[in-house]
N, CA, C and O of each residue as an XYZ file, in Angstrom:
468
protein
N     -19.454      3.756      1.535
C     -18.661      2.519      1.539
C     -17.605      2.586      0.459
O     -17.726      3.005     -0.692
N     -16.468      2.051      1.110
C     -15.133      1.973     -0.016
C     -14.922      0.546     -0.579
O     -15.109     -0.439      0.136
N     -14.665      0.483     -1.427
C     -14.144     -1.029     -2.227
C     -12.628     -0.523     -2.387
O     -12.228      0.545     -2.850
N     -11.735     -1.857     -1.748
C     -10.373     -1.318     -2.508
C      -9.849     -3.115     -2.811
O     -10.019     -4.151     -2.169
N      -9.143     -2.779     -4.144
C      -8.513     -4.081     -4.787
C      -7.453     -4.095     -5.010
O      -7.229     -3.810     -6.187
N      -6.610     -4.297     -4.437
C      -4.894     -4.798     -4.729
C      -4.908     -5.842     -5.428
O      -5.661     -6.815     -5.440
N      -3.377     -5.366     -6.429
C      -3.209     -5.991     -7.159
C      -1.341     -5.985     -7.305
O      -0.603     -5.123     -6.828
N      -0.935     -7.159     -8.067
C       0.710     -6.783     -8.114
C       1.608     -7.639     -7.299
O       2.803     -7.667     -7.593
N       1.046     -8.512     -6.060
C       1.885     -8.873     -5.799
C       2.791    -10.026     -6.289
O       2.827     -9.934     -7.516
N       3.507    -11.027     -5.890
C       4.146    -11.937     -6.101
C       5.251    -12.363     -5.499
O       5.401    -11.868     -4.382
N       6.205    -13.217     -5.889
C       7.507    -13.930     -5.624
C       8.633    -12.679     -6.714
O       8.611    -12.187     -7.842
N       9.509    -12.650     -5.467
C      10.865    -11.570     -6.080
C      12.376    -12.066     -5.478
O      12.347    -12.666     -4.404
N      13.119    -11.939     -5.842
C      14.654    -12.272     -5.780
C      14.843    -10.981     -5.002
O      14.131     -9.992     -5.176
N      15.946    -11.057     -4.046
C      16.266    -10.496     -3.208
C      17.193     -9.229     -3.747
O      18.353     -9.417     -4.113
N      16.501     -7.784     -3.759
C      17.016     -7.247     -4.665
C      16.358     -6.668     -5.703
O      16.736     -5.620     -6.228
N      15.209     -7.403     -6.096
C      14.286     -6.963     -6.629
C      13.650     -6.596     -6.851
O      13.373     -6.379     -5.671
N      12.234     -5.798     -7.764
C      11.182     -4.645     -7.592
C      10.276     -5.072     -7.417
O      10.177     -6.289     -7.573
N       9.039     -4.232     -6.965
C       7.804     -4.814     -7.175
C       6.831     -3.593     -7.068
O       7.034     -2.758     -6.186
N       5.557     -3.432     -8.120
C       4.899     -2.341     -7.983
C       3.667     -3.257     -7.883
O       3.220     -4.104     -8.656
N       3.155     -2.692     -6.354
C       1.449     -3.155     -6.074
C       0.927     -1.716     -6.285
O       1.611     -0.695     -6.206
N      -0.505     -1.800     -6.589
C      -1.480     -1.249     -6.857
C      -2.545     -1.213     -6.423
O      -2.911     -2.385     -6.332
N      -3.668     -0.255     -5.922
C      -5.085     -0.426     -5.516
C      -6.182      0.682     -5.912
O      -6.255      1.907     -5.808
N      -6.962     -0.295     -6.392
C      -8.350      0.493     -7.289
C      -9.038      1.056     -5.818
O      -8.578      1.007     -4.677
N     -10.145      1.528     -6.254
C     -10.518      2.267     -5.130
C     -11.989      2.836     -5.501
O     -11.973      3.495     -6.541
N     -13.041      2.745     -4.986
C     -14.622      2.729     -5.700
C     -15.412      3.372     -4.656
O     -14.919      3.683     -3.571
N     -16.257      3.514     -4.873
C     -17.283      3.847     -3.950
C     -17.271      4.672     -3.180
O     -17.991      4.553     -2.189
N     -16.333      5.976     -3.370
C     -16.711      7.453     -2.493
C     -15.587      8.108     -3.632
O     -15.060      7.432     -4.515
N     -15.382      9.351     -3.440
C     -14.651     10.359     -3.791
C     -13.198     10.082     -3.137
O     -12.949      9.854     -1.953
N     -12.253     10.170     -4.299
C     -10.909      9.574     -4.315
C     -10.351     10.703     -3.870
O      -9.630     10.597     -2.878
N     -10.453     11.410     -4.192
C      -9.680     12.885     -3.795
C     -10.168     12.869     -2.448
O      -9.277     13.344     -1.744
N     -10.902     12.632     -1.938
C     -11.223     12.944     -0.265
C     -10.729     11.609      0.710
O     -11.233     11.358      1.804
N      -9.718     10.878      0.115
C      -9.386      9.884      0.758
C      -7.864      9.677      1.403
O      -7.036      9.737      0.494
N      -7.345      9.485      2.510
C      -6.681      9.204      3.042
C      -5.708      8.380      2.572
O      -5.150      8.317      3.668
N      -4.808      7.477      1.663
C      -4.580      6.499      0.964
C      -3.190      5.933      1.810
O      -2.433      6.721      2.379
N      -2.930      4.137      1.803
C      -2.085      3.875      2.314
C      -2.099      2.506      2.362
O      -3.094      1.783      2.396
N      -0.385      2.031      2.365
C      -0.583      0.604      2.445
C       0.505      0.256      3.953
O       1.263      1.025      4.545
N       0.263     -0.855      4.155
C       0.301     -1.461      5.625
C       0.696     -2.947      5.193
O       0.317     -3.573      4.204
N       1.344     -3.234      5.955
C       1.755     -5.461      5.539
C       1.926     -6.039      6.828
O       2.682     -5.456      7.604
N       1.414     -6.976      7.154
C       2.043     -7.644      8.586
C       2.375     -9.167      7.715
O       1.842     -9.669      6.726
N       3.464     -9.587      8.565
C       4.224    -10.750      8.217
C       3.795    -11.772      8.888
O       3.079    -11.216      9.720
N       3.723    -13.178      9.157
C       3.362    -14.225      9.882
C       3.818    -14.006     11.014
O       5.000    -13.701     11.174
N       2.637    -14.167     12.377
C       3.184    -13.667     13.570
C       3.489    -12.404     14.273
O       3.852    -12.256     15.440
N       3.163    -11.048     12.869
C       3.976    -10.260     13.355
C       2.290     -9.282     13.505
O       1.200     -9.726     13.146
N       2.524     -8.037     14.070
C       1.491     -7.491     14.156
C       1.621     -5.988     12.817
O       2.576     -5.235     12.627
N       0.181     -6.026     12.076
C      -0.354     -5.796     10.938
C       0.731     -3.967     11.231
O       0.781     -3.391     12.317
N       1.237     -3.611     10.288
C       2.599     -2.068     10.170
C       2.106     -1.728      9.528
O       1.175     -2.210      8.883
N       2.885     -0.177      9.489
C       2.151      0.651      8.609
C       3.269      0.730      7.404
O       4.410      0.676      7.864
N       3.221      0.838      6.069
C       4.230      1.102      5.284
C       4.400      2.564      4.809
O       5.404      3.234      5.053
N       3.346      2.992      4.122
C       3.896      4.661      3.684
C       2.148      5.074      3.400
O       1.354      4.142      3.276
N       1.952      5.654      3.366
C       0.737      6.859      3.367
C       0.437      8.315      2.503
O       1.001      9.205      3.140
N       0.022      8.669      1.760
C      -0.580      9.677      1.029
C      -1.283     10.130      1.005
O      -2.336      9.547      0.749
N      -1.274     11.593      1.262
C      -2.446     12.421      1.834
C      -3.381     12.636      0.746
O      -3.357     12.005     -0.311
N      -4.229     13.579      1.054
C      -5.237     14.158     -0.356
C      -4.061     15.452     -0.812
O      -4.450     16.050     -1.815
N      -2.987     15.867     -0.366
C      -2.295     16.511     -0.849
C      -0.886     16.284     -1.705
O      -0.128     17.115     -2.204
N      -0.834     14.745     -1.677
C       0.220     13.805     -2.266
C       1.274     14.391     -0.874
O       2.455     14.361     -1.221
N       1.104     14.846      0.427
C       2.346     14.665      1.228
C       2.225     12.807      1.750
O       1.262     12.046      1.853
N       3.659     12.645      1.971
C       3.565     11.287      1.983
C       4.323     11.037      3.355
O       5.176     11.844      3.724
N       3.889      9.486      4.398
C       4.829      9.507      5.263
C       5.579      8.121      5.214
O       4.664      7.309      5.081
N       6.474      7.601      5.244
C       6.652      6.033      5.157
C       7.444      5.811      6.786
O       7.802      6.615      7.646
N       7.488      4.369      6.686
C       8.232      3.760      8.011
C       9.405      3.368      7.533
O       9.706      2.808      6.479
N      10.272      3.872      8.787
C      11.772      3.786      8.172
C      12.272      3.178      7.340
O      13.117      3.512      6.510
N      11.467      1.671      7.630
C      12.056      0.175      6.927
C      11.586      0.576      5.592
O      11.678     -0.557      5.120
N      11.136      1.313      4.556
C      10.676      1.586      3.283
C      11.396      2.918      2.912
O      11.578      3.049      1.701
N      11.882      4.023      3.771
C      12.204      5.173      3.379
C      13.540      4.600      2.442
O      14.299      3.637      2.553
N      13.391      5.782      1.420
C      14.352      5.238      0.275
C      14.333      3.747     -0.654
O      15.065      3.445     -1.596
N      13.778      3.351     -0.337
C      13.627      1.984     -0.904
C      12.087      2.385     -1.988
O      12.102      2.521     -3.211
N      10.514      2.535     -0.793
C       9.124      2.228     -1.360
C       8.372      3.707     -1.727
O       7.961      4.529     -0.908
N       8.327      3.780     -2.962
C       7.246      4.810     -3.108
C       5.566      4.939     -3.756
O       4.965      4.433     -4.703
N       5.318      5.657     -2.944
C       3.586      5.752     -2.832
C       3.273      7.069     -3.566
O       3.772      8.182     -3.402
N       2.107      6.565     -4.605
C       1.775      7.397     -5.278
C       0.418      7.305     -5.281
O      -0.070      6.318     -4.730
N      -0.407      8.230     -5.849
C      -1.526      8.181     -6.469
C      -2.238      8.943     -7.166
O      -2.023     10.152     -7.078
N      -3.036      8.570     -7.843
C      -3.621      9.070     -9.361
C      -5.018      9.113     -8.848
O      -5.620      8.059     -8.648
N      -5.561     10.257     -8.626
C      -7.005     11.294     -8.268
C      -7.727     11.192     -9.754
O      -8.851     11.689     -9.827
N      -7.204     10.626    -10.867
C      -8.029     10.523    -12.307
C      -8.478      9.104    -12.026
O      -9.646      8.879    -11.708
N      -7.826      8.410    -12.107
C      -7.842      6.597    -11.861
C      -8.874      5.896    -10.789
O      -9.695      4.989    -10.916
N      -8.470      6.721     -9.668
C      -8.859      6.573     -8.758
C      -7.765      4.806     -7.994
O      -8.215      3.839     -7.379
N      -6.294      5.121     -8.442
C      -5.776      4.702     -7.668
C      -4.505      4.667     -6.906
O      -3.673      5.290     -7.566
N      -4.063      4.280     -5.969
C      -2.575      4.399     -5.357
C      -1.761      3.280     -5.617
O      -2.258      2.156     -5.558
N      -0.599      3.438     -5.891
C       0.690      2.620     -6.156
C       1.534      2.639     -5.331
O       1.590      3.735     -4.772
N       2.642      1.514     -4.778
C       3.672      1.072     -3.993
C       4.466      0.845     -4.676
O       4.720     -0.358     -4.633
N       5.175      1.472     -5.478
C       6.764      1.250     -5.881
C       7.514      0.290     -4.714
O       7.266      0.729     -3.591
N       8.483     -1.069     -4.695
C       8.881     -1.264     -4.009
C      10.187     -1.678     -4.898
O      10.081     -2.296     -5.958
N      11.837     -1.125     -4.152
C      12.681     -1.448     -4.766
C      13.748     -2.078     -4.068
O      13.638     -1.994     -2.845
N      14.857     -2.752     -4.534
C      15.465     -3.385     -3.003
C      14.993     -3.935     -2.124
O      15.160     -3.679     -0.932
N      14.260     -4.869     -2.646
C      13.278     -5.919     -1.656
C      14.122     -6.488     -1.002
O      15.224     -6.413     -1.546
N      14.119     -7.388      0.540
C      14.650     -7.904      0.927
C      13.826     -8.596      1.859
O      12.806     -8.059      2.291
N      14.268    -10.051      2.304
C      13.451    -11.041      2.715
C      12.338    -10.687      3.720
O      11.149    -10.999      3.643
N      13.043     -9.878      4.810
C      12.040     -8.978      5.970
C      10.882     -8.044      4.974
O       9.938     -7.432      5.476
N      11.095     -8.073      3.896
C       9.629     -7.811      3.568
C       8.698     -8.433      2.820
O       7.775     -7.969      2.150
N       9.098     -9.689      3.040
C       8.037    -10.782      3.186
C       6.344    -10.309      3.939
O       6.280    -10.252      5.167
N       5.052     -9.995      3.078
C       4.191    -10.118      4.320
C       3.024     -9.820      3.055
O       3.007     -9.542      1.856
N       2.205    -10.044      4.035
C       0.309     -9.316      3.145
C       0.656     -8.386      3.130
O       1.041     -7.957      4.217
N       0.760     -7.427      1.877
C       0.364     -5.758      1.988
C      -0.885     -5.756      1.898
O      -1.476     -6.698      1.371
N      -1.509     -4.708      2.391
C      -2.941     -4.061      2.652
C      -3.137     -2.363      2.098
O      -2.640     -1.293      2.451
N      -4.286     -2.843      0.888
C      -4.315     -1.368      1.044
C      -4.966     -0.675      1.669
O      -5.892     -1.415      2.000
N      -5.263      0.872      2.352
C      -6.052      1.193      3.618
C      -6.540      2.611      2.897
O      -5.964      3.389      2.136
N      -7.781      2.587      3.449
C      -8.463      4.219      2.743
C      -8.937      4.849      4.596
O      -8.981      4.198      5.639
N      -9.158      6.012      4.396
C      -9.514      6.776      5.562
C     -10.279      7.562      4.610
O      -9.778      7.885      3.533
N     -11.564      7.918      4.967
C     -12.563      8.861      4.273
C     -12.449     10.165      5.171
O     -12.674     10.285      6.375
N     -12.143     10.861      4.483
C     -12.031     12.562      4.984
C     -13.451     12.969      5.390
O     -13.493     13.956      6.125
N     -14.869     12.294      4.993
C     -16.111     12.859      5.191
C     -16.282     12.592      6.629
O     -16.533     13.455      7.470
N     -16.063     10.794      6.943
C     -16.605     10.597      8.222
C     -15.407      9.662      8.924
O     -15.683      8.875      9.829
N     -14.225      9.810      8.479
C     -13.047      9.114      9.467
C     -12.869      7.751      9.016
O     -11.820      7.107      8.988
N     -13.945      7.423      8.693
C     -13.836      5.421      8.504
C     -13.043      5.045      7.996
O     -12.509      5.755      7.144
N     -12.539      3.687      8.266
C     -11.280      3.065      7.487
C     -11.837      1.735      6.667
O     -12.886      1.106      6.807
N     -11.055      1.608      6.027
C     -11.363      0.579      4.824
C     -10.007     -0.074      4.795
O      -8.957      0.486      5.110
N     -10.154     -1.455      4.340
C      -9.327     -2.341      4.322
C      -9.431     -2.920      2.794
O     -10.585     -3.010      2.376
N      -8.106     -3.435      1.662
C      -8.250     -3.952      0.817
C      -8.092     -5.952      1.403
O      -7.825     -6.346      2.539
N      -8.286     -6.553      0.531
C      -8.494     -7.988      1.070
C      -6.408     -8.645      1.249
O      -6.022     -9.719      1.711
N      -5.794     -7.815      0.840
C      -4.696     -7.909      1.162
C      -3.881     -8.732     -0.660
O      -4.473     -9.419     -1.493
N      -2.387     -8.252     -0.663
C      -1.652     -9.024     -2.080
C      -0.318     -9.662     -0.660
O      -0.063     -9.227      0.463
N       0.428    -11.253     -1.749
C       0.831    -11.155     -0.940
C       2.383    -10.883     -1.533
O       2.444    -11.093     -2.745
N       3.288    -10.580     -1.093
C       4.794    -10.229     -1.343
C       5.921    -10.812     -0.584
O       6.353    -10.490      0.523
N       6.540    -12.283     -1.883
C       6.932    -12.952     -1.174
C       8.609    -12.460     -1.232
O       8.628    -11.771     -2.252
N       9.937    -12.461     -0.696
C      11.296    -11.971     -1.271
C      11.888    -13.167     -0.768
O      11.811    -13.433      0.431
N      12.491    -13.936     -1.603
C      13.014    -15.577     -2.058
C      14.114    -15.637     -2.951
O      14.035    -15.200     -4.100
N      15.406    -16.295     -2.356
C      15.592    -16.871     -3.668
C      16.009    -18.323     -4.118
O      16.106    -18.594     -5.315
């Protein structure tokens, strides 16, 4: 079983940064799949960018150049750089684990990220 806790979000000016974060417990970090995902009101739950156990990374267009995903195999956690926010990314981010042992997915309880001004 995975525990994951986001953290980071908030209210941002259009234009603005934002770095979310997620802890990550209960299996081997290095054998994990890592990734965050946001769906907006109404909209159906996206994928944002992804990090392998090899730090290759994939994002969705709407983030390329803008959001970067990192993570720290000491910590045991992954980060969302987000820069150039803009209102369409308004939504719950989610952080998401995939266990390399047996496939399963894990869900964090979601941060939310509001872009306002």
């Amino acid at each position: 079983q995975v525990q994951l806790v986001e953290s980071g979000g908030g209210l941002v000016q259009p234009g603005g940064s934002l770095r979310l974060s997620c802890a990550a417990s209960g299996s081997r970090f290095a054998m994990l799949v890592m990734g965050w995902y946001r769906q907006a009101p109404g909209k159906e739950r996206e994928l944002v960018a992804i990090i392998g156990i090899g730090d290759t990374t994939n994002y969705a267009d709407s983030a390329k150049g803008r959001f970067t995903i990192s993570r720290d195999n000491a910590k045991n956690t992954v980060a969302l750089q987000m820069n150039s926010l803009q209102p369409e990314d308004t939504a719950a981010y989610y952080c998401h684990a995939r266990s390399l042992y047996d496939n399963n997915h894990y869900w964090g309880q979601g941060t939310q990220v509001t872009v306002s001004s």
